[in-house]
N, C-alpha and C positions, 0 to 999 in steps of 0.2 A: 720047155720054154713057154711062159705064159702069150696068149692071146696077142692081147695090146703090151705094148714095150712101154718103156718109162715116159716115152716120147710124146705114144699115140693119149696115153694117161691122161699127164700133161695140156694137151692140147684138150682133148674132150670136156677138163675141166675149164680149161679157160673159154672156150667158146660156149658152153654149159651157164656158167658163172655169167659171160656178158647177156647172155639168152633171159636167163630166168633176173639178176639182179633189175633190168634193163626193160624186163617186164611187170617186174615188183613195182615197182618206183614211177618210171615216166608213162608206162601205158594208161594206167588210170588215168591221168594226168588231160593224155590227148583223146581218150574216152572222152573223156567228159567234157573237153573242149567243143571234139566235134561229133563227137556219139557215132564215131565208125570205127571199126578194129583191124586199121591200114597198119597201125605201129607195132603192136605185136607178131603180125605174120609178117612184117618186114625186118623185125630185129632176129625171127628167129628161122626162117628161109636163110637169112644172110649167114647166120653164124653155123648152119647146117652144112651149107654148101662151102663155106670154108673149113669148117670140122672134116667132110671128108674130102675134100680137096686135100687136104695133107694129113689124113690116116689111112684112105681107100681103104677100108675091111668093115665085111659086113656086122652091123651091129652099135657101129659108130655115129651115126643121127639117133638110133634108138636110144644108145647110151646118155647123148646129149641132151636129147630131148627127157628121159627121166630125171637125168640131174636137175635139169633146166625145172623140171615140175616139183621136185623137190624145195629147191628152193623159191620158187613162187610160194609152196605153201607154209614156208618157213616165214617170208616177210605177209605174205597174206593169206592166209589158211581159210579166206573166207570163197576165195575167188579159186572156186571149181571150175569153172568153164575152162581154166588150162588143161584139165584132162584128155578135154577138146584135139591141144597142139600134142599131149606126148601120143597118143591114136595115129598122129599126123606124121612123127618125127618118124615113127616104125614104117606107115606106109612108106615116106622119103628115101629110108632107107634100103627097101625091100625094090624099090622101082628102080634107087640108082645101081645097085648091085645088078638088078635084072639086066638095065643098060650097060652095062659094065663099066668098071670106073676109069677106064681108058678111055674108052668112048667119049665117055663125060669129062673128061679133061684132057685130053690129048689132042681129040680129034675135036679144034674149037666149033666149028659152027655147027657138028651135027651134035657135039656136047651141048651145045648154048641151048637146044633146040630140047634133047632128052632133059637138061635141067630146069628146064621150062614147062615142061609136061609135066614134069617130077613134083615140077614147089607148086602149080595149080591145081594138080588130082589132090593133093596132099592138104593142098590148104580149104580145097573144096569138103574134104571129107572134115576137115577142122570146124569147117562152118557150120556143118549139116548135124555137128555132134552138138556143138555149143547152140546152134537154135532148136533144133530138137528136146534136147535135155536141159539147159540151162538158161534161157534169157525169158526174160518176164515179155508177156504178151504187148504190154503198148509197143516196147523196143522193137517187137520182130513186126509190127503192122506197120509201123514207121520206116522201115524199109522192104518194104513189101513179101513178108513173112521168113520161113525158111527161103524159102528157092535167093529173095532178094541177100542172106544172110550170109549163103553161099557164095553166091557172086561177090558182094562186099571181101570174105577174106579170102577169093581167087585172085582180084584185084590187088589185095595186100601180098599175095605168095609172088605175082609176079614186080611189084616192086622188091619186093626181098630177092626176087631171081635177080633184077635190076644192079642190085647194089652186088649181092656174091657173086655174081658173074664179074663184074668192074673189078672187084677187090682183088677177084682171082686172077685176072689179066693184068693189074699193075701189079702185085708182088711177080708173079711169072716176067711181066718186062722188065724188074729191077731184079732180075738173076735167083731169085727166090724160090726153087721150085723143089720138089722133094726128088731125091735121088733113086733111083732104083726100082721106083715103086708101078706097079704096072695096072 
């Protein structure tokens, strides 16, 4: 019996697909509006945490997150710095596993609490890849180098915890929840 079921498949691509399309398209967008990178680690925290909120098995934020980078460099092959988030997607992955995914969805507040550690270390490390290796020098002096770079998409990790956390708690209050799965 293979790994992932039809289900888990399924799912990895559609939150994959909203990740990476989602960062194709409107990220640039709110870059450039406000030259901080709050919307990409918010679209893709969100779709993490919902990705395993309903596959729980390890390799499922990793998988997401490569799709997800796949197709960023499908619609923009120019914009390296997502390498940044799939670095990111695996740490996510390797933390919530560590937590266990009971933990992180079961038990709500000290869940709320590990996926909150999870999308900040995670998005931290996203920072520290993308200002390090990829952002031109004025950008990173304008917010006060890497360390400031950092903090910009910890800030974005915990608005994506923000919204996957909510998202997870209204399907779960409207009877939504995966059966079985531990």
């Amino acid at each position: 019996m293979a790994y992932f079921n039809i289900r888990d498949v399924a799912s990895i691509a559609l939150f994959a697909a909203l990740w990476g399309v989602l960062n194709a398209t409107v990220s640039p967008i709110v870059f450039t509006m406000f030259g901080i990178p709050v919307f990409c680690d918010m679209i893709g925290f969100a779709s993490l945490i919902l990705a395993l909120w309903w596959v729980r098995k390890l390799g499922t934020a990793s998988t997401v997150g490569l799709v997800a980078t796949i197709l960023n460099f499908v619609f923009r092959p120019s914009a390296t710095h997502f390498l940044g988030f799939t670095a990111a997607s695996v740490i996510f992955d390797v933390l919530t596993w560590a937590f266990r995914y009971g933990n992180c969805f079961e038990r709500k507040r000290v869940g709320a609490v590990f996926l909150l550690v999870a999308s900040t270390a995670s998005a931290a490390v996203a920072g520290f890849i993308i200002g390090v290796f990829f952002m031109a020098a004025p950008q990173l002096v304008k917010w006060g180098g890497v360390l400031g770079w950092v903090l910009l998409h910890m800030a974005g990790g915990v608005v994506g915890w923000v919204m996957g956390v909510s998202l997870v708690l209204s399907l779960e209050a409207r009877g939504l929840r995966k059966q079985g799965v531990t």
